[in-house]
Structures are given as structure tokens and as C-alpha cells.
N, C-alpha and C positions, 0 to 999 in steps of 0.2 A: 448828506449830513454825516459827518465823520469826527466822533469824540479822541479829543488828545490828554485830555487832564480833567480832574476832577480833585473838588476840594477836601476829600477823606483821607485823611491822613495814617498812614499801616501804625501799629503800635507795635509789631515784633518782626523779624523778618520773616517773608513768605515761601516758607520752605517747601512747602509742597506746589506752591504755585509753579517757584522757579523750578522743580523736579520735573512736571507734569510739562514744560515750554523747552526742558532739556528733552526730556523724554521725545517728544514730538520730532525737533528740530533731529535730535538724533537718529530714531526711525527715516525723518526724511534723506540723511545724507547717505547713513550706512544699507538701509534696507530699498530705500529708494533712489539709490543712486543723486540724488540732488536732482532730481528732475531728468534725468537722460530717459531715454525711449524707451529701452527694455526693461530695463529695473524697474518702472515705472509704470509700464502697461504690469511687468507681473506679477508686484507688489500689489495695486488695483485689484487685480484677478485672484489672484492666494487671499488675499487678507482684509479682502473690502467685505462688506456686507450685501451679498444679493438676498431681494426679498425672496425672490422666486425658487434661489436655490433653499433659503431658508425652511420657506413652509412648504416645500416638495409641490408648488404649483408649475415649474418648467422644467420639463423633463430634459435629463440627465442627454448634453451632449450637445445643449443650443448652445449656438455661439451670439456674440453679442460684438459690434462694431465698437473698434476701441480708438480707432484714430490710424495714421502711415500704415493701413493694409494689415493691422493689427486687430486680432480677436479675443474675446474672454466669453471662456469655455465652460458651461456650468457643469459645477463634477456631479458625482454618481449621489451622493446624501450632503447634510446640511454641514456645514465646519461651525459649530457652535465658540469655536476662539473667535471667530469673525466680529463675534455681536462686542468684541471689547478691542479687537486688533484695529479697527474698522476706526476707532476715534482718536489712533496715533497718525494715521496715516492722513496723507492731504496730495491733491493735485495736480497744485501748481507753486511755486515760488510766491505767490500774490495771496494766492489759498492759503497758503503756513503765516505767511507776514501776517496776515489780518486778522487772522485767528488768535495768534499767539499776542498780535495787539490788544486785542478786547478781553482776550486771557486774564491778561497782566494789571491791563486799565479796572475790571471791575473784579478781578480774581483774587488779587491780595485782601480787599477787606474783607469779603466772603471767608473768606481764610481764617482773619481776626475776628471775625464772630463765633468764631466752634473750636473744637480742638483740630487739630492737625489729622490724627486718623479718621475723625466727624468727617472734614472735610471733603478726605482721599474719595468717603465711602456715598459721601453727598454729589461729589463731584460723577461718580461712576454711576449712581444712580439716575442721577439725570441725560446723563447720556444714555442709558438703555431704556428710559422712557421717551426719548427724542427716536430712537430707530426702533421701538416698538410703534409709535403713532406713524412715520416714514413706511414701515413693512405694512401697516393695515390700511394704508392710505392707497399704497401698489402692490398688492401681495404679488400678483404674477411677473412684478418686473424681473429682467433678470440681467439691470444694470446695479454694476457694482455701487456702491455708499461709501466713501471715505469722508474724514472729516473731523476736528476736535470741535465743529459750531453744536451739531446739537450739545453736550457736555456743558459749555460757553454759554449757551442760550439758556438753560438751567444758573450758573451763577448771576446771568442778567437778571432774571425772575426775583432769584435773591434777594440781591442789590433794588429792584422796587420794592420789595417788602418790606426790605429793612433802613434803607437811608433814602426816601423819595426825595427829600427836600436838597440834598446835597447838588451845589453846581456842578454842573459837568459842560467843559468847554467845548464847544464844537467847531469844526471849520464846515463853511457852506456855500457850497460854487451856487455864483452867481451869475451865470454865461461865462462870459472872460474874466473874471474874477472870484476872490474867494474871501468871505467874511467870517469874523471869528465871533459864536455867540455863545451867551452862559446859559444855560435851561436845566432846568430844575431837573433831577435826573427820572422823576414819573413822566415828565414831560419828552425827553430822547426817546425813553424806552417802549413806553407805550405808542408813539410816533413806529418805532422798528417793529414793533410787534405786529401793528397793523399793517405790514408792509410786507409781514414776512403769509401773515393769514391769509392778505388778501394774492400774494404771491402762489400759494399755497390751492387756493379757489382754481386762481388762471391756470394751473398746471394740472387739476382732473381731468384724464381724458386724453391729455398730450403726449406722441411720442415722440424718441425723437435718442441721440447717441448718450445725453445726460441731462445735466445741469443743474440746479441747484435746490436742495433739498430740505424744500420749503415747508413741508410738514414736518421734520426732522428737528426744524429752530423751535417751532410751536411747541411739539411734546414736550420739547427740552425748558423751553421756557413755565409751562403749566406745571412742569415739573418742578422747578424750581421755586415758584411761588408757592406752591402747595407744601412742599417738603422743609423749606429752612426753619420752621419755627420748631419745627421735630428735632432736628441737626444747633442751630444756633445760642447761645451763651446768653441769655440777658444782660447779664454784667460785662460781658465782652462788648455788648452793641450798646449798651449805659457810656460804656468808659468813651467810645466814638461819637454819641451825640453830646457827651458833656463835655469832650474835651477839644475836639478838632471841627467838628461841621455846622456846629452852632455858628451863626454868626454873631459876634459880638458889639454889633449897632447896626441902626435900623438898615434895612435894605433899598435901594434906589431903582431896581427893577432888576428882568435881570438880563 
């Protein structure tokens, strides 16, 4: 299930959003070489989030399998820039696309609900509650964490608490095919959630070179439900259900 639109419409432009997708996309070309090999394993290694180097459970000097005969080296104490560098940086080409997609798709109105620096500071909190639940989940790993999903998965949270009822269109492979459906947006979100939990379960226990950082979505999401009514405008989120996502005649399913 893969969301492309949704019926909430921005009321101002989303400056921080678009900063926060530059920001990223930037990190990846300039810091991360656009995906090449080297820039890429070192950028990981420097600036990723290990839990084990974090809370001083792997000692100083394990190496860690990073791919083409490549290792990442856990230094001597914890890089505490990590816990924030860690949510610019991304994997792969398909890792940054997707991110920056579901960024953009639920990021903007989250946006329109708070002020601008509410936002910056709601945005960052949820990501250090996404790789606070990730580090307590594997404290002794001492694989690197890159990624803007936990952060993302925080403005998801949002976005259920404050617009459930708004469509959001999906495409959904069908075998050989792909249909496009409207679902109410509690309905997507809670569908990813339990996908990302149950994700989350199957990976106790597992080792293995990485993969994807499924307690990381959780924090971020718990986080995000819990936090935006602290963070969001009443009247910002009045002016979005009075004026754009109401529907204006009865409904035919959806």
C-alpha cells in the first residue's frame, strides 16, 4: 500500500518541510556522495547512530560488516552529534525517495497546524524518541541507524490525531496489477503501524548486516501522537477541517 495524495489541502507554504527534504537530499549528494561506495560506507560509519557505541555496551574497536569488504569501526566513546546527524542521512536512493515522499505527503499539513519553529522542534523530537525506543530495543548492536523515517513516523502519528478522516489515496499491487483506493487516513496509518510493530516483534533476537529499523518507526510514531496537541494551533487545524477536508455532500464510500 503506497499513499500518493491526500485531500488536505496546505494553507501557507511549507517552509520547513521543503528545508528539512533539502536538507536531507543535500546530505545525501554532498556528504554522501549520492550513493557511491566510500562516501557512503563513511558517512554510515561517522554519522549514523550506533546503539552499542552510544551507551558504551561494544567495546571500543568492533568492527561491523558493511557490504564490498567494507567495515564500520566503533570508535573509542559515544558521538552524541550522531543522535541528530543520524536522521539526515539515508541508505540508498529508494531509502531518501521514500522518505522524502511520505515527508512531503503528510509533512506539510503537520506544518500548518503549529508554527514553523513548533514544527522544526516537534519534528526533532520525534525523531530522538524514534532512536531512543531503536537503541533500547538493541542496546548492544553496533549497527550503524541512518534515516529521516523515525522523525516521519512522528509527523504520521500527527496526522492521525489530527485529520483521521481525510482521504488519502493509495495504490495497491494486486499480483500483476495495481489499484488505486481512497481510505480514510486512521485507516492507512493504523494498517503501517501495525506492520511496522508487528515488524518490529519479528526482529527481537535477529542478527544479521542491518535492515530496517522497525522500532525506530514505533517510537517515532508514539511520539508523535502523544506530542502534537502540545505542539499544534487549534485554529490552524479549525481553519483545515472547515475549509479543505470536510467533504461537502454525502459520501459514497470510500
Amino acid at each position: 500500500m503506497f499513499p500518493y495524495h491526500d485531500e488536505n489541502v496546505t494553507l501557507r507554504t511549507p517552509v520547513v518541510t521543503i528545508g528539512l527534504i533539502a536538507a536531507c537530499v543535500l546530505a545525501w549528494i554532498v556528504v554522501q556522495g549520492a550513493g557511491a561506495t566510500m562516501p557512503l560506507a563513511a558517512s554510515v560509519c561517522n554519522y549514523g547512530l550506533i546503539p552499542g557505541e552510544l551507551l558504551g555496551t561494544v567495546a571500543p574497536g568492533t568492527s561491523w560488516p558493511m557490504g564490498d569488504n567494507l567495515v564500520c569501526v566503533v570508535d573509542q566513546g559515544p558521538e552524541l552529534r550522531n543522535v541528530f546527524t543520524h536522521m539526515f542521512l539515508h541508505g540508498s536512493w529508494m531509502h531518501l525517495l521514500g522518505n522524502m515522499w511520505f515527508l512531503w505527503l503528510f509533512g506539510n499539513n503537520i506544518e500548518d497546524s503549529m508554527s514553523r519553529p513548533r514544527f522544526v522542534a516537534f519534528y526533532l523530537l520525534c525523531g530522538l524518541a524514534a532512536a531512543a525506543l531503536q537503541v533500547f530495543a538493541d542496546p548492544a548492536s553496533g549497527i550503524p541507524m541512518v534515516g529521516a523515517s523515525g522523525a516521519i513516523s512522528g509527523v504520521m502519528g500527527a496526522y492521525l490525531v489530527l485529520f483521521p478522516r481525510v482521504r488519502v489515496f493509495t495504490l495497491v499491487p494486486l499480483g500483476f496489477f495495481i489499484t488505486r483506493v481512497a481510505l480514510p487516513a486512521w485507516a492507512m496509518l493504523i494498517y503501517w503501524m501495525v506492520l511496522q510493530f508487528v515488524g518490529g516483534l519479528s526482529a527481537i533476537g535477529a542478527e544479521g548486516e542491518g535492515g530496517v529499523a522497525f522500532w525506530a518507526h514505533v517510537g517515532g510514531f508514539i511520539a508523535g501522537v502523544v506530542l502534537v496537541k502540545l505542539f499544534a494551533s487549534r485554529s490552524r487545524v479549525s481553519s483545515h477541517q472547515r475549509s479543505h477536508w470536510q467533504p461537502a455532500g454525502p459520501r459514497r464510500g470510500w
